[in-house]
Every structure is written in structure tokens, then in C-alpha cells.
N, C-alpha and C positions, 0 to 999 in steps of 0.2 A: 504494500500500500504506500503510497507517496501522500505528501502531504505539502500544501504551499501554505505559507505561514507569511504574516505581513514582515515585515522591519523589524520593527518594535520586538512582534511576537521573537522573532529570529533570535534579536539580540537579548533578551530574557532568557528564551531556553540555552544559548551559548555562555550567558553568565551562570547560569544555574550550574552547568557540566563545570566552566572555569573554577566554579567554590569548590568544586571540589565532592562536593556532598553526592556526587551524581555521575556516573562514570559514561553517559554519552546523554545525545539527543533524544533518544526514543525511550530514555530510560524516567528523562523528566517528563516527557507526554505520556508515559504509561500512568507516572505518580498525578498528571493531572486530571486523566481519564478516571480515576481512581477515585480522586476526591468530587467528580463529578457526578459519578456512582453514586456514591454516598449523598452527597446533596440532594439527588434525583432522590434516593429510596427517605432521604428526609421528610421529602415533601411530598411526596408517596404518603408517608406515616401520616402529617398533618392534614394533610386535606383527606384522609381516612376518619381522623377523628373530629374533624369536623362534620363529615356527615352524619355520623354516628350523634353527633349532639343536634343537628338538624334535627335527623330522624324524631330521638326523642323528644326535641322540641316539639314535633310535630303530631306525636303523640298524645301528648300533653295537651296542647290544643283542643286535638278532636274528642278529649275525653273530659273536655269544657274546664279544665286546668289554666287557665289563659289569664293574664293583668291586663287590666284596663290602659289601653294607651299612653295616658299621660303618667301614669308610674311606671310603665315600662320604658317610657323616653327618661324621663327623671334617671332612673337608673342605669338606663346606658351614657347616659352623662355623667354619673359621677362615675361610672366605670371606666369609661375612656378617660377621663381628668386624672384616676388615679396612676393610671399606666403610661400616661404619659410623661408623668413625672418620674417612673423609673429610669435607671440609667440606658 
């Protein structure tokens, strides 16, 4: 498989072998395949459990479990407010 890579990208993966840490070129696009793997199956995970709390959201709902709009906007106001304040 051949791969064309911009400049930039070029000179990245030629500094990465240069450190040392990396004994060629294909050796750091395996490590970034790899960590793209993992990203992918991350969000893989998250957007799983997000539906899973849809789901029962929606559960919830039809089982007439449900807040009346204006405390449910209240609440996701101060829920976004406090998360945002996270680092």
C-alpha cells in the first residue's frame, strides 16, 4: 500500500523516526492507525450509551414518567452551567 502524505504530515512522521522512539515510517502510521482504532471504538462506546439513555429516556416517557417543560429546561440549564465550569 503506498500512501501520499502532505509536507507537514511528511515532516512529522520523519521527526517522529528522527526521536528516535520509532524505528521507520510505517512504524509511526501503524502507532497512529492504532490510536485511531481506539478513538473510533471510543466513540463507538459513547454514542452506545447514549442511546441506551435515549432508549430509557424514552421509556420513561411513554410510561407517562415525563417533567413538565419548564423544569426540565431549568434543569438542563443548570446542568450545562455546571459542566461547563469543569476543566
Amino acid at each position: 500500500m503506498n500512501v501520499s502524505l502532505t509536507s507537514n504530515l511528511e515532516k512529522y512522521v520523519n521527526a517522529k523516526v528522527k526521536s528516535g522512539r520509532y524505528y521507520s515510517a510505517s512504524e509511526v502510521i501503524r502507532e497512529g492507525l492504532r490510536l485511531l482504532q481506539d478513538q473510533d471504538a471510543m466513540r463507538e462506546g459513547r454514542l452506545k450509551e447514549l442511546q441506551q439513555k435515549i432508549d430509557r429516556g424514552m421509556a420513561q416517557l411513554d410510561r407517562g414518567e415525563g417533567i413538565p417543560g419548564p423544569i426540565a429546561k431549568a434543569e438542563l440549564k443548570r446542568y450545562s452551567a455546571e459542566h461547563r465550569k469543569r476543566p
